[in-house]
C-alpha positions in Angstrom: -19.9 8.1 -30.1 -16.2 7.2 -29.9 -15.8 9.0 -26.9 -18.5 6.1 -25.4 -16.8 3.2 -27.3 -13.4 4.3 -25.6 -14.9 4.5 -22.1 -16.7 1.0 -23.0 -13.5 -0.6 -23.6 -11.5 0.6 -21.1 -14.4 -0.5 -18.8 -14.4 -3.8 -20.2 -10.4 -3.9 -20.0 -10.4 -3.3 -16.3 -13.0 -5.4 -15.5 -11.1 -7.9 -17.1 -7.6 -6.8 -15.3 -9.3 -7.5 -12.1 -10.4 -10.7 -12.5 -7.4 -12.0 -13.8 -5.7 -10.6 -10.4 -8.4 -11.6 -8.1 -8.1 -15.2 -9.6 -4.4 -15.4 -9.3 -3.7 -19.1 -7.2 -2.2 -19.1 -3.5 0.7 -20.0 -5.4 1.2 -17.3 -7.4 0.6 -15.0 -4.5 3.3 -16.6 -2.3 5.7 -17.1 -4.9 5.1 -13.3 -5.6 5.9 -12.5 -1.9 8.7 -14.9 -2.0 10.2 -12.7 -4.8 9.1 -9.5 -2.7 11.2 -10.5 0.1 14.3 -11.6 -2.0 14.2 -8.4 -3.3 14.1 -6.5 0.5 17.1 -8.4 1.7 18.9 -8.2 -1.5 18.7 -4.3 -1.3 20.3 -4.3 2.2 23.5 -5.7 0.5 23.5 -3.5 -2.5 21.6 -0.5 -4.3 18.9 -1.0 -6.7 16.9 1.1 -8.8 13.5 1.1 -8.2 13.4 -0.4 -12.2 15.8 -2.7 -11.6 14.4 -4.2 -8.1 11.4 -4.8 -10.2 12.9 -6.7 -13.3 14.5 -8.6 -10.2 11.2 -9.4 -8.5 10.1 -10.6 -11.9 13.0 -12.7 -12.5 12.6 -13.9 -9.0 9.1 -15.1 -9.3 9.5 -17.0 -12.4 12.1 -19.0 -10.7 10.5 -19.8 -7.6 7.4 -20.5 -9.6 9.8 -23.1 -12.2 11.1 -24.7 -9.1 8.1 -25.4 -7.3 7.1 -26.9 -11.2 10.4 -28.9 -10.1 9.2 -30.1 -7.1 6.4 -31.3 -8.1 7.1 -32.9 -11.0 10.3 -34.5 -9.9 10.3 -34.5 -6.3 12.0 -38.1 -5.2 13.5 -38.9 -8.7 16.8 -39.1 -10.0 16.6 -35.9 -12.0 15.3 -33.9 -9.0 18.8 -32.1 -8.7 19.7 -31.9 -12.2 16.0 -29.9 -12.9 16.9 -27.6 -9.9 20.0 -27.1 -11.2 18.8 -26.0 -15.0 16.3 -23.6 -13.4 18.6 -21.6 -11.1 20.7 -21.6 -14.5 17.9 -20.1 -16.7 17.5 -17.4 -13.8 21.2 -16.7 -14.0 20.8 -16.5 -17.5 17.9 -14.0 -17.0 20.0 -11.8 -14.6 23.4 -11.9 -17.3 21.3 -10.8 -20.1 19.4 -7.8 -18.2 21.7 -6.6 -16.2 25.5 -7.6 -17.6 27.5 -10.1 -16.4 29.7 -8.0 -13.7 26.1 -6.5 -11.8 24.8 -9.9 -12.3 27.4 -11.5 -10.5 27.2 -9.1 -7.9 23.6 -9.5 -7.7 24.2 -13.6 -7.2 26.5 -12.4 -4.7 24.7 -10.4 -2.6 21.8 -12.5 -2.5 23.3 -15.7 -0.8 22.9 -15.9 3.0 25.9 -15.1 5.3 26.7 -17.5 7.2 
């Protein structure tokens, strides 16, 4: 019997894993690829784990996901830069507190376009 109820609600637990992925928005989806091709470029400048790539991609997506909140919200307002601003902070924030501030620096580094 609790051999069924564990197959039951791991069932019920996937079935419920895949909706909630299927239903993601086109948003999340291209914010998520945004994050995936931050990552790519940022390990052509500098070596990642495969761990940390992916707290990076994670990192990533919540900022590109809290500025396009930005955009929206405050596109064509005085405190359109300001907002920006406070998000690319948090993210920096994010990046200090996982991975130190020297690799974190590095990381900021690495990931700016050469001009």
């Amino acid at each position: 019997m609790k051999k069924y109820l564990k197959v039951l609600l791991s069932l019920y637990f996937l079935f419920g894993m895949s909706i909630m992925v299927n239903a993601q928005s086109p948003n999340d989806e291209q914010s998520r690829k945004g994050a995936a091709r931050f990552v790519q470029n940022l390990e052509k400048e500098i070596t990642l784990t495969t761990e940390k790539s992916e707290k990076i991609k994670e990192f990533k997506f919540v900022h590109i996901s809290n500025l396009k909140q930005v955009n929206q919200k405050y596109k064509e307002t005085p405190e359109f830069k300001a907002k920006r601003q406070e998000a690319t902070k948090i993210y920096n924030r994010a990046l200090v507190k996982a991975f130190g501030n020297e690799r974190a620096k590095e990381i900021i580094k690495a990931s700016k376009k050469k001009k």
